[in-house]
CHARMM internal coordinates of N, CA and C (Angstrom, degrees):
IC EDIT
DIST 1 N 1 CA 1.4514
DIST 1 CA 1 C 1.5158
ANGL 1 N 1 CA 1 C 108.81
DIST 1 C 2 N 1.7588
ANGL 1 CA 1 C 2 N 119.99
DIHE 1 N 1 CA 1 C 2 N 153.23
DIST 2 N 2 CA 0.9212
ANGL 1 C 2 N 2 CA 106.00
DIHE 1 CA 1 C 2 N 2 CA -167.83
DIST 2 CA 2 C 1.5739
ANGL 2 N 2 CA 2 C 109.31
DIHE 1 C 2 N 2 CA 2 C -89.21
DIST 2 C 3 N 1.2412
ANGL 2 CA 2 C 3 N 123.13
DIHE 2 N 2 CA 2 C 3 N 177.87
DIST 3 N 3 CA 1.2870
ANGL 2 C 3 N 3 CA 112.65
DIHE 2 CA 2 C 3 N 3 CA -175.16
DIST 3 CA 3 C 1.8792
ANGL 3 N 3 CA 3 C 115.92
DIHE 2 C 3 N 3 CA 3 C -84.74
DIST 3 C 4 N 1.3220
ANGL 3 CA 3 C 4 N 104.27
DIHE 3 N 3 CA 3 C 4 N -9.15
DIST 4 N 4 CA 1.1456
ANGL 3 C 4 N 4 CA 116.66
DIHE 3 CA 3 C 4 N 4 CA 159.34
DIST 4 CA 4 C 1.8251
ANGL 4 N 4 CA 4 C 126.43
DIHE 3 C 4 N 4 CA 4 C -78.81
DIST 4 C 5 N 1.2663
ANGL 4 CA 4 C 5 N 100.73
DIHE 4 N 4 CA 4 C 5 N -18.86
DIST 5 N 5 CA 1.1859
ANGL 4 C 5 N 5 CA 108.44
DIHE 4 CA 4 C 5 N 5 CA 167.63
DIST 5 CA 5 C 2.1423
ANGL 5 N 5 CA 5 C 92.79
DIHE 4 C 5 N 5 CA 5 C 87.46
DIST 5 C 6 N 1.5483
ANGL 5 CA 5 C 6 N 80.21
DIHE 5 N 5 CA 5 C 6 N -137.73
DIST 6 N 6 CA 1.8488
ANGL 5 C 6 N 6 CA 90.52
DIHE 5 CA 5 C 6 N 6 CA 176.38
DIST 6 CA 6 C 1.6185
ANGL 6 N 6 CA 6 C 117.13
DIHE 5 C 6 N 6 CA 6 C -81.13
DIST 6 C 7 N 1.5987
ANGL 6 CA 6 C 7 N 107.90
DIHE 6 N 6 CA 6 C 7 N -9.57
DIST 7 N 7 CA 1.0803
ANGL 6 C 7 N 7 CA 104.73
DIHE 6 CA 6 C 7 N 7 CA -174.89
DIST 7 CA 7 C 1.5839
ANGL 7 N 7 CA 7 C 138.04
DIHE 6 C 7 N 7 CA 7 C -72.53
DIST 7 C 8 N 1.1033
ANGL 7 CA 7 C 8 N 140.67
DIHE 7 N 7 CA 7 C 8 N 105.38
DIST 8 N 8 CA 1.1988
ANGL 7 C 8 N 8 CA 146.91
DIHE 7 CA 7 C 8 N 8 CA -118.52
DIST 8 CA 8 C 1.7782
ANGL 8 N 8 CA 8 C 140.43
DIHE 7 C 8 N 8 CA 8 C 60.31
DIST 8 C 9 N 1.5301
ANGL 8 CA 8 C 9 N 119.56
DIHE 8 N 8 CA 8 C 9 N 9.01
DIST 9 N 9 CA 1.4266
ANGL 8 C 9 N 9 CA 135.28
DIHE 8 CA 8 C 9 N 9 CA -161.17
DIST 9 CA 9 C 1.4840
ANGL 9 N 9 CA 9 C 92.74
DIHE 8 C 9 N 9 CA 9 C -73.79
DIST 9 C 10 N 1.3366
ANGL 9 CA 9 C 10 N 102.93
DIHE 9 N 9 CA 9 C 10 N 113.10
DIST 10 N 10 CA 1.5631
ANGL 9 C 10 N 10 CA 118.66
DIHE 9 CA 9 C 10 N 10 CA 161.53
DIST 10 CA 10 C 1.6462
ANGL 10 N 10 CA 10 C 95.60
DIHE 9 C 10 N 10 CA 10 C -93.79
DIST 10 C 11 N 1.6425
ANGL 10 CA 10 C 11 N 87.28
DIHE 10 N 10 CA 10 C 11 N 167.17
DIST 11 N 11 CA 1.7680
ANGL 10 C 11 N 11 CA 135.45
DIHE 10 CA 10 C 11 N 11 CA 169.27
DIST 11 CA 11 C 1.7446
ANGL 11 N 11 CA 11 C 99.98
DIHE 10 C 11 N 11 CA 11 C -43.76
DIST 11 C 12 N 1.2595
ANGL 11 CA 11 C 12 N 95.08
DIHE 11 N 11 CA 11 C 12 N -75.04
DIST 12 N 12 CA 2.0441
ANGL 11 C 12 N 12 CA 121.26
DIHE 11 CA 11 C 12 N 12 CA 169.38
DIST 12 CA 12 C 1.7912
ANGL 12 N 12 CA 12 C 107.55
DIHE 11 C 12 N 12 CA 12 C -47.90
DIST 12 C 13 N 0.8903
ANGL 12 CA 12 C 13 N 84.83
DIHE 12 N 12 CA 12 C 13 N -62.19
DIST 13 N 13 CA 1.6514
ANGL 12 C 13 N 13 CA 82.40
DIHE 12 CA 12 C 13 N 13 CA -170.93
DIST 13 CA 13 C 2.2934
ANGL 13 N 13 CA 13 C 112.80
DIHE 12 C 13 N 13 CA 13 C -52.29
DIST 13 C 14 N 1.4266
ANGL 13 CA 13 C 14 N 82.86
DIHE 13 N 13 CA 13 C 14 N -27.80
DIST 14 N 14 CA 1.5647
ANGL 13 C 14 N 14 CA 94.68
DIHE 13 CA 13 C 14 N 14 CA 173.84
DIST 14 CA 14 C 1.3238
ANGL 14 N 14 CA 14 C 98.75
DIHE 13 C 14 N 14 CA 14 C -88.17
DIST 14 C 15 N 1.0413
ANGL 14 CA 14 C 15 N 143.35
DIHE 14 N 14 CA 14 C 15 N -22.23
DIST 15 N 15 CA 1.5017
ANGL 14 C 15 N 15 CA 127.51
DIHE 14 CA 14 C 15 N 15 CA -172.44
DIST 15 CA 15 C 1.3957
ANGL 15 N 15 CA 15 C 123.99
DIHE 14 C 15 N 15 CA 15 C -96.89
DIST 15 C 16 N 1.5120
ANGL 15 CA 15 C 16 N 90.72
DIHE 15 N 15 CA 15 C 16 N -32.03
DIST 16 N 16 CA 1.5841
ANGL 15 C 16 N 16 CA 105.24
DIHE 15 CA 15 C 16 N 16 CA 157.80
DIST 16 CA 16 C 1.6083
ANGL 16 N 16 CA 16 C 125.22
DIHE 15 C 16 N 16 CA 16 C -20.14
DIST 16 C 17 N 1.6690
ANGL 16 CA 16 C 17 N 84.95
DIHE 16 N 16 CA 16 C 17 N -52.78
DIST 17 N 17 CA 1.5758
ANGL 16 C 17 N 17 CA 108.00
DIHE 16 CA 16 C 17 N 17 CA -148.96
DIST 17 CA 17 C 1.2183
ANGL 17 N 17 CA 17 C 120.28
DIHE 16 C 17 N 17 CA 17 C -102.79
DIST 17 C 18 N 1.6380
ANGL 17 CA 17 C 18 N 116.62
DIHE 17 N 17 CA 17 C 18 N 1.56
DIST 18 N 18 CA 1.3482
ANGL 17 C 18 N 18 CA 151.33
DIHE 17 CA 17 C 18 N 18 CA -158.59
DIST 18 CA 18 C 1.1371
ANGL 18 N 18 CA 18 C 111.61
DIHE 17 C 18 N 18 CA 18 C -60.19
DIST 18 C 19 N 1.4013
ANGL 18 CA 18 C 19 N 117.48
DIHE 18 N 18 CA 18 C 19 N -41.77
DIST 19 N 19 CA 1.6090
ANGL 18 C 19 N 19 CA 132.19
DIHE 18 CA 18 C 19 N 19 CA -161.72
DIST 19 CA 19 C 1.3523
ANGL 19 N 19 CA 19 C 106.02
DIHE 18 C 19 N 19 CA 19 C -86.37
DIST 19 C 20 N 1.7923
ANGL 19 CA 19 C 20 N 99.04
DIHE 19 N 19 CA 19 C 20 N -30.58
DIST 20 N 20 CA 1.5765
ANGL 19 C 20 N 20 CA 90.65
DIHE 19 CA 19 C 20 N 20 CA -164.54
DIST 20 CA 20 C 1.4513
ANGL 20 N 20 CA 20 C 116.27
DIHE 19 C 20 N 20 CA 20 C -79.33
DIST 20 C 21 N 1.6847
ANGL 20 CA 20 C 21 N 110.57
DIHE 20 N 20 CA 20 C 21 N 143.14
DIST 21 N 21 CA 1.3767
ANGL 20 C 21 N 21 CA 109.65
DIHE 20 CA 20 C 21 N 21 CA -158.87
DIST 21 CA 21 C 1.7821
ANGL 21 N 21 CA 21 C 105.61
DIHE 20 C 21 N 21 CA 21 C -61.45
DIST 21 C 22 N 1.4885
ANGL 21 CA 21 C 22 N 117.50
DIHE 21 N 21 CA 21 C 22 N -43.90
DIST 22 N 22 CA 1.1017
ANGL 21 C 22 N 22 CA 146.85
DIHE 21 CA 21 C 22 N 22 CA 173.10
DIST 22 CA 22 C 2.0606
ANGL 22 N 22 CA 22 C 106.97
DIHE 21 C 22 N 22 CA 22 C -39.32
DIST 22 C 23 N 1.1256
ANGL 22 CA 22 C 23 N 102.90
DIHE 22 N 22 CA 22 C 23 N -18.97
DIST 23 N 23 CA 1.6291
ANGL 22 C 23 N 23 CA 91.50
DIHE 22 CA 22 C 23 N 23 CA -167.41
DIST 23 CA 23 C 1.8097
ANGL 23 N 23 CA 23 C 97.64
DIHE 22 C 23 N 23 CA 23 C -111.75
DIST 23 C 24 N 1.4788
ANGL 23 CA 23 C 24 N 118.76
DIHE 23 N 23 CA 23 C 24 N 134.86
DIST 24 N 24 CA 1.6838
ANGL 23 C 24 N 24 CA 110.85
DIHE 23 CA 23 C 24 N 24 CA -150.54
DIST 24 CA 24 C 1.1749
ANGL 24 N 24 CA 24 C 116.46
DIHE 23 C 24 N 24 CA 24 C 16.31
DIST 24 C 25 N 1.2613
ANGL 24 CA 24 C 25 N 120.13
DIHE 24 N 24 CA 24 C 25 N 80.46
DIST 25 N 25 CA 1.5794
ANGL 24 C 25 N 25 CA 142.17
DIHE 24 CA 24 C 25 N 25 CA 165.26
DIST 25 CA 25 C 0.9551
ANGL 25 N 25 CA 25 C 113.53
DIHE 24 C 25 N 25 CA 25 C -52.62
DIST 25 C 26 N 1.8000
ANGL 25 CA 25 C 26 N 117.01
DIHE 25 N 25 CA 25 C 26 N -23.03
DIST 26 N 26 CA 2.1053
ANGL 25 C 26 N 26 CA 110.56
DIHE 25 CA 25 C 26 N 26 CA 172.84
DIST 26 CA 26 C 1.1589
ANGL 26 N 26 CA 26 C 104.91
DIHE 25 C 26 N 26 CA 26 C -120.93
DIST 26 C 27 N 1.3827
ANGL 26 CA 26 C 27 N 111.41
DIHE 26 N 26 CA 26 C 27 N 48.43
DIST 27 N 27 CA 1.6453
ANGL 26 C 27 N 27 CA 120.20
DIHE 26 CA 26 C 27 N 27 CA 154.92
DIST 27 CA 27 C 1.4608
ANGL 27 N 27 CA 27 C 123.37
DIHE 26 C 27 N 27 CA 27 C -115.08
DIST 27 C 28 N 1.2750
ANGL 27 CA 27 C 28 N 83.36
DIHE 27 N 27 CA 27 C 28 N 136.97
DIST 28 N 28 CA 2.0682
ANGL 27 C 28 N 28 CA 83.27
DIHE 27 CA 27 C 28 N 28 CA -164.32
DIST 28 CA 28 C 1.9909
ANGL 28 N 28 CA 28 C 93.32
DIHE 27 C 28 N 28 CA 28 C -79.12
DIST 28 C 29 N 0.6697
ANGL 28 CA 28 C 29 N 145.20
DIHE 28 N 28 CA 28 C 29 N 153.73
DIST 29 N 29 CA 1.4096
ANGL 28 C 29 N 29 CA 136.52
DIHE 28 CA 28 C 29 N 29 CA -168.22
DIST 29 CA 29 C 1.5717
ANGL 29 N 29 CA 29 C 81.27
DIHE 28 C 29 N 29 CA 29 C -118.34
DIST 29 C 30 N 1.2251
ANGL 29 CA 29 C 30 N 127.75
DIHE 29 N 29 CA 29 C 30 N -43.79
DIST 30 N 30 CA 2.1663
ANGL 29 C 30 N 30 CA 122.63
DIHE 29 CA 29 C 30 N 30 CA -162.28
DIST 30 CA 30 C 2.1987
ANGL 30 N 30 CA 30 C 84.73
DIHE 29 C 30 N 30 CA 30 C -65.95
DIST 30 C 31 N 1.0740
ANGL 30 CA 30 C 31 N 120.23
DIHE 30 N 30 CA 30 C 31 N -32.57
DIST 31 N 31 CA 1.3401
ANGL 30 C 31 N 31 CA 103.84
DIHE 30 CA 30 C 31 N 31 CA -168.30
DIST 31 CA 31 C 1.7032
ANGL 31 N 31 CA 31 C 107.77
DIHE 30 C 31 N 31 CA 31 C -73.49
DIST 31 C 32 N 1.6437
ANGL 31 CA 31 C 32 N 104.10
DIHE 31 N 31 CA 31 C 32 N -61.71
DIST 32 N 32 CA 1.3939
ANGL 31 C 32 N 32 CA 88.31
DIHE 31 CA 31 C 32 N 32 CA 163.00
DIST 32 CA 32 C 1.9777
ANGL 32 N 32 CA 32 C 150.94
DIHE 31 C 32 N 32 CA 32 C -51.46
DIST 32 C 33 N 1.5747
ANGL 32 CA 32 C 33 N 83.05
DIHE 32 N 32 CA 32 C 33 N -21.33
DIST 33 N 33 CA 1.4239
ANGL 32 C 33 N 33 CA 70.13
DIHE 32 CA 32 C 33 N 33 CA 168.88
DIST 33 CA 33 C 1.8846
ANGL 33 N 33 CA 33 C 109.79
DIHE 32 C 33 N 33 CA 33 C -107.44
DIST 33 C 34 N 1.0084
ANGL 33 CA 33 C 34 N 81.56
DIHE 33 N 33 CA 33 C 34 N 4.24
DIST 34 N 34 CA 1.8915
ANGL 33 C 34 N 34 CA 71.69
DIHE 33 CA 33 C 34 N 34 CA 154.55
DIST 34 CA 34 C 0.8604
ANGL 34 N 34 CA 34 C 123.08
DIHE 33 C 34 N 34 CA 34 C -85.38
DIST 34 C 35 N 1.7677
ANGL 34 CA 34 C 35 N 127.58
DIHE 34 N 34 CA 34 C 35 N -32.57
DIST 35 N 35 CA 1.3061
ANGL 34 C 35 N 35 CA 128.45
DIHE 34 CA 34 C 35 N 35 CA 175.89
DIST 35 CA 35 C 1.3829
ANGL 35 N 35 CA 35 C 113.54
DIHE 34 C 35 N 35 CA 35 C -69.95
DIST 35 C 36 N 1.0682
ANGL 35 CA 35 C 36 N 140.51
DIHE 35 N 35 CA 35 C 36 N -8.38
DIST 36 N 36 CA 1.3889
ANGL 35 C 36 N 36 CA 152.04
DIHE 35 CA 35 C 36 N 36 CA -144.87
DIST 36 CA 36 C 1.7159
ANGL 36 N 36 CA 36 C 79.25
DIHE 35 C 36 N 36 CA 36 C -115.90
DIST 36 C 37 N 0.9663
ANGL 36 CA 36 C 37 N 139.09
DIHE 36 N 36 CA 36 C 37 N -50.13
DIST 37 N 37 CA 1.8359
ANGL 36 C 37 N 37 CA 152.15
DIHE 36 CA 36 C 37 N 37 CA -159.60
DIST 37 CA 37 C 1.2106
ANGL 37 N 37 CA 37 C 70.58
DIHE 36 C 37 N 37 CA 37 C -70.90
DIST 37 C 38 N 1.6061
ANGL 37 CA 37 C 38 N 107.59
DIHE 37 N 37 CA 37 C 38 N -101.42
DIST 38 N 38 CA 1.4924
ANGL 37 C 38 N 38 CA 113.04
DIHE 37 CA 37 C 38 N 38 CA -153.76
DIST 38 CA 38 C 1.4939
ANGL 38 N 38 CA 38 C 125.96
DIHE 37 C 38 N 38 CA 38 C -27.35
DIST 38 C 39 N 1.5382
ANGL 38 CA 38 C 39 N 115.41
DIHE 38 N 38 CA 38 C 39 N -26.32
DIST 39 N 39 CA 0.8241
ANGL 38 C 39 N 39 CA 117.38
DIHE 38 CA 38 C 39 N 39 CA -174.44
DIST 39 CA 39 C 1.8623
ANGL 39 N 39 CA 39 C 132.46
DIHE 38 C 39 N 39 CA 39 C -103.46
DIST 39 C 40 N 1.7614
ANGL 39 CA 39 C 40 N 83.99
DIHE 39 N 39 CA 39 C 40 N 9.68
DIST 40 N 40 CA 1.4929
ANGL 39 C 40 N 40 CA 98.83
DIHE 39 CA 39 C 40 N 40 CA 174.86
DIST 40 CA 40 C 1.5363
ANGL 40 N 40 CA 40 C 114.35
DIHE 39 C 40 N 40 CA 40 C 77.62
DIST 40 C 41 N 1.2567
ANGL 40 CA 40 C 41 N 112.98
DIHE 40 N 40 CA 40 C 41 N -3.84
DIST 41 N 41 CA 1.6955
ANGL 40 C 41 N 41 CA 124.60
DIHE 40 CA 40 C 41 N 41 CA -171.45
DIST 41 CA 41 C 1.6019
ANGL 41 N 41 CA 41 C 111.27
DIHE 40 C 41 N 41 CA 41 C -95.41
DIST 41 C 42 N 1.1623
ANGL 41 CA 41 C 42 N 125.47
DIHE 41 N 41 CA 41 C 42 N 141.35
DIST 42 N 42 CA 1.1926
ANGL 41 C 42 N 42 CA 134.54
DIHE 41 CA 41 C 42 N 42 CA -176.88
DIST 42 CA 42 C 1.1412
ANGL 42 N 42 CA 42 C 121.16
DIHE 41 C 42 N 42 CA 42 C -77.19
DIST 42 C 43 N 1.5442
ANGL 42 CA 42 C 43 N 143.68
DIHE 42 N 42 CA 42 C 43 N 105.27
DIST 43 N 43 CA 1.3934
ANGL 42 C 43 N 43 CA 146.49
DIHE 42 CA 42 C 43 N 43 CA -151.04
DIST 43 CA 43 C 1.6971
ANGL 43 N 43 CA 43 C 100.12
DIHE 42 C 43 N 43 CA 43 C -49.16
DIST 43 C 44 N 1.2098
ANGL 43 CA 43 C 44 N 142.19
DIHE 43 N 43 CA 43 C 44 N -37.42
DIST 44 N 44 CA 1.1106
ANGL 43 C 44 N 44 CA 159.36
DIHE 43 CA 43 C 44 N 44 CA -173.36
DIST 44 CA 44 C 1.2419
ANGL 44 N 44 CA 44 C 109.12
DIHE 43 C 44 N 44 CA 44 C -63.71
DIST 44 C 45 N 1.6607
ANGL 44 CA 44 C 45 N 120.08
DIHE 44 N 44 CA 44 C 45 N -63.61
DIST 45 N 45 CA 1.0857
ANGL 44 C 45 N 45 CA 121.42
DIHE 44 CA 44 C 45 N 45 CA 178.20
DIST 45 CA 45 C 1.8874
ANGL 45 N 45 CA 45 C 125.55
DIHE 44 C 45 N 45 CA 45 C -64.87
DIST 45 C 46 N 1.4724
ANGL 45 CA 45 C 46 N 103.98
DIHE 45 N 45 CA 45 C 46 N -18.94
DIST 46 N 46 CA 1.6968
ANGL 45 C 46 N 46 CA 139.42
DIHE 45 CA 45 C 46 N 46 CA 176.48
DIST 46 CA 46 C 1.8372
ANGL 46 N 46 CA 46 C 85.73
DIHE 45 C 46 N 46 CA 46 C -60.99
DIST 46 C 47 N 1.4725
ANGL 46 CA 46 C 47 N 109.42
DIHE 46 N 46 CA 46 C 47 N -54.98
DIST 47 N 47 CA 1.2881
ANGL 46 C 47 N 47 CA 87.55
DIHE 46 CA 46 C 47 N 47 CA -158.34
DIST 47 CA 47 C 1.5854
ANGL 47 N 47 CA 47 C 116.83
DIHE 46 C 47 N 47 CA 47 C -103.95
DIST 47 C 48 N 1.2928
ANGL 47 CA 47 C 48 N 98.91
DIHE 47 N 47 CA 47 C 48 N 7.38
DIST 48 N 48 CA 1.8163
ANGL 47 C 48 N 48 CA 105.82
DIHE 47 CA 47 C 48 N 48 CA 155.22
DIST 48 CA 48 C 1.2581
ANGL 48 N 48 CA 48 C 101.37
DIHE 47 C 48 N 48 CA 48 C -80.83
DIST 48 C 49 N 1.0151
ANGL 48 CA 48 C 49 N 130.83
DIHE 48 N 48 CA 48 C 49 N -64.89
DIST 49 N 49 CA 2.2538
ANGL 48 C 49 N 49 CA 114.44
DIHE 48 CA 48 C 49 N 49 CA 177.52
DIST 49 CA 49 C 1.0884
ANGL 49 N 49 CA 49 C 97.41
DIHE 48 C 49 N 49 CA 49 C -29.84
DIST 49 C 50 N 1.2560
ANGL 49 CA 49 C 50 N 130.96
DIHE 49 N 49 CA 49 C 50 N -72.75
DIST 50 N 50 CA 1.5454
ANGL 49 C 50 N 50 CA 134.53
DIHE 49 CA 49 C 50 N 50 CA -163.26
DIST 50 CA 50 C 1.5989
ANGL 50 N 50 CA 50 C 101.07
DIHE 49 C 50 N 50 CA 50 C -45.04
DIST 50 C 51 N 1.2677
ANGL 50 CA 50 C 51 N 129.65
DIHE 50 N 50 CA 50 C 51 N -64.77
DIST 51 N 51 CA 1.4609
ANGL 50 C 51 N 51 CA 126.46
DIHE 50 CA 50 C 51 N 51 CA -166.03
DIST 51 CA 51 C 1.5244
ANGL 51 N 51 CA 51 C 122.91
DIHE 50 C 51 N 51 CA 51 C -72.83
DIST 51 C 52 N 1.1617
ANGL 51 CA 51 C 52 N 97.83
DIHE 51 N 51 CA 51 C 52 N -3.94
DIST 52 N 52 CA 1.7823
ANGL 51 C 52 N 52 CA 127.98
DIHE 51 CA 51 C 52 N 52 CA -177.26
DIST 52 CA 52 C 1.1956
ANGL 52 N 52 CA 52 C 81.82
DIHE 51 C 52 N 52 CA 52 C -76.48
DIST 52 C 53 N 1.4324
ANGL 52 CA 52 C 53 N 115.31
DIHE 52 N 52 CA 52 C 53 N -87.28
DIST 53 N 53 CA 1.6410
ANGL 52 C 53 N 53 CA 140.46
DIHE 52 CA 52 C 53 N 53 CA -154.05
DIST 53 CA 53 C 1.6876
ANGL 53 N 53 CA 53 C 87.73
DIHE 52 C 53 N 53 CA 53 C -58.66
DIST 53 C 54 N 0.8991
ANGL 53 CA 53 C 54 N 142.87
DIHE 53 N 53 CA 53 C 54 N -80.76
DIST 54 N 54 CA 1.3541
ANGL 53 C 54 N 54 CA 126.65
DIHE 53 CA 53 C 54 N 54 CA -158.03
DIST 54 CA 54 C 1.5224
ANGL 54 N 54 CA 54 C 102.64
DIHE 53 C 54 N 54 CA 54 C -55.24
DIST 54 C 55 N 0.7895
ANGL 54 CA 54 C 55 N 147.19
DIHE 54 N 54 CA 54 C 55 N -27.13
DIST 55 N 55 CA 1.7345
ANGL 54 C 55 N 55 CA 143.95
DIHE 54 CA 54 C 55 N 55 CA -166.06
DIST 55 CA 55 C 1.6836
ANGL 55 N 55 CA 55 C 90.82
DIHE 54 C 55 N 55 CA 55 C -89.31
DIST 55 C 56 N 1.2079
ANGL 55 CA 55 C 56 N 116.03
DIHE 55 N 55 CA 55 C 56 N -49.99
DIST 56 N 56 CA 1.8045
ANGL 55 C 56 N 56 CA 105.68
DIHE 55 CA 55 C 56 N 56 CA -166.82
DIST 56 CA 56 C 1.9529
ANGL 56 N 56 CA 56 C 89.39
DIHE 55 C 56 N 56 CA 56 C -52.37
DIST 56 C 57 N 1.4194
ANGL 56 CA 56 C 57 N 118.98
DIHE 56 N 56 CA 56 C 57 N -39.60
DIST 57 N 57 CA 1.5837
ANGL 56 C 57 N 57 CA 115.72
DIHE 56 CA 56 C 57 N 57 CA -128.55
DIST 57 CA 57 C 2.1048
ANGL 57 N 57 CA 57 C 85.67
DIHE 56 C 57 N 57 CA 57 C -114.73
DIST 57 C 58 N 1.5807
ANGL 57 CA 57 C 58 N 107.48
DIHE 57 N 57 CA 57 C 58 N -0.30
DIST 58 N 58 CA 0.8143
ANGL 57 C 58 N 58 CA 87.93
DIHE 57 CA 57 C 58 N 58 CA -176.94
DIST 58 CA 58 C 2.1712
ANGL 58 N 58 CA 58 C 142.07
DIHE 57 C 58 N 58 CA 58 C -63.34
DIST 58 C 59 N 1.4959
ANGL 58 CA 58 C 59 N 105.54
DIHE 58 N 58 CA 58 C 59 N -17.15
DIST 59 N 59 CA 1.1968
ANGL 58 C 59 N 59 CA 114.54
DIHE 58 CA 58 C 59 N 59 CA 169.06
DIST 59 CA 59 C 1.5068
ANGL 59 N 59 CA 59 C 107.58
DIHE 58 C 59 N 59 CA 59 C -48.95
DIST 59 C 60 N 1.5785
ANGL 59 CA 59 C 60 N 122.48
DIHE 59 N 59 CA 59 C 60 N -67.98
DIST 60 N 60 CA 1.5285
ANGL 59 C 60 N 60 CA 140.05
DIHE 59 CA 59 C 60 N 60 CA -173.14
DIST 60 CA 60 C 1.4904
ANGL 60 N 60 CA 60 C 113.15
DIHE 59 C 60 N 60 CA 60 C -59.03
DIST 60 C 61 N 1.5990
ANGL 60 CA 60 C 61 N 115.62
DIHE 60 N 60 CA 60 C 61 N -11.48
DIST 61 N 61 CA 1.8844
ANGL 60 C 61 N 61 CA 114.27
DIHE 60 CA 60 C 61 N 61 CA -178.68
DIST 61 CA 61 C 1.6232
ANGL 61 N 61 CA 61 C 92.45
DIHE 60 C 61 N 61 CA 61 C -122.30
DIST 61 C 62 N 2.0911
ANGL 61 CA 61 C 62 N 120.89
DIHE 61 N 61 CA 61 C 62 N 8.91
DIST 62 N 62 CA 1.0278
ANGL 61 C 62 N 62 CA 77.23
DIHE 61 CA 61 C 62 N 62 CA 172.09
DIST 62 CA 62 C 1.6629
ANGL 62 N 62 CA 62 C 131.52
DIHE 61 C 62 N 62 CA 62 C 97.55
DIST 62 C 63 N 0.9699
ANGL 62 CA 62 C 63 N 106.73
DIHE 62 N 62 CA 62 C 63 N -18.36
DIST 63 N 63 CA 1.6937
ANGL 62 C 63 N 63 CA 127.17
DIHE 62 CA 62 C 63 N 63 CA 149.77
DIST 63 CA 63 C 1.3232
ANGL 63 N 63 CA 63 C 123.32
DIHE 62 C 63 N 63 CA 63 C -80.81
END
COOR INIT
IC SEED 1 N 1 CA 1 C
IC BUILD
């Protein structure tokens, strides 16, 4: 985690880092972006909800 936590987490800065096995190491990446397919949603836009939602919720998860 970064030492900033959520504070400042871009779109880029997550995509950057996507490949590396090392960055959420227990994320299947083929599931999410299938779900992202199936669901007509743009992997990009998948992971602004995500950085939204963790920043609103971050006190309660802990960020």
């Amino acid at each position: 985690m970064r030492p900033e936590k959520m504070q400042g987490m871009s779109v880029k800065s997550v995509k950057k880092k996507w490949a590396s096995k090392g960055f959420a190491a227990g994320v299947n990446r083929d599931i999410i972006s299938g779900g992202a397919e199936m669901l007509g949603i743009d992997l990009q836009h998948i992971i602004q909800l995500t950085i939204d939602a963790m920043t609103e919720a971050s006190e309660k998860i802990g960020l």
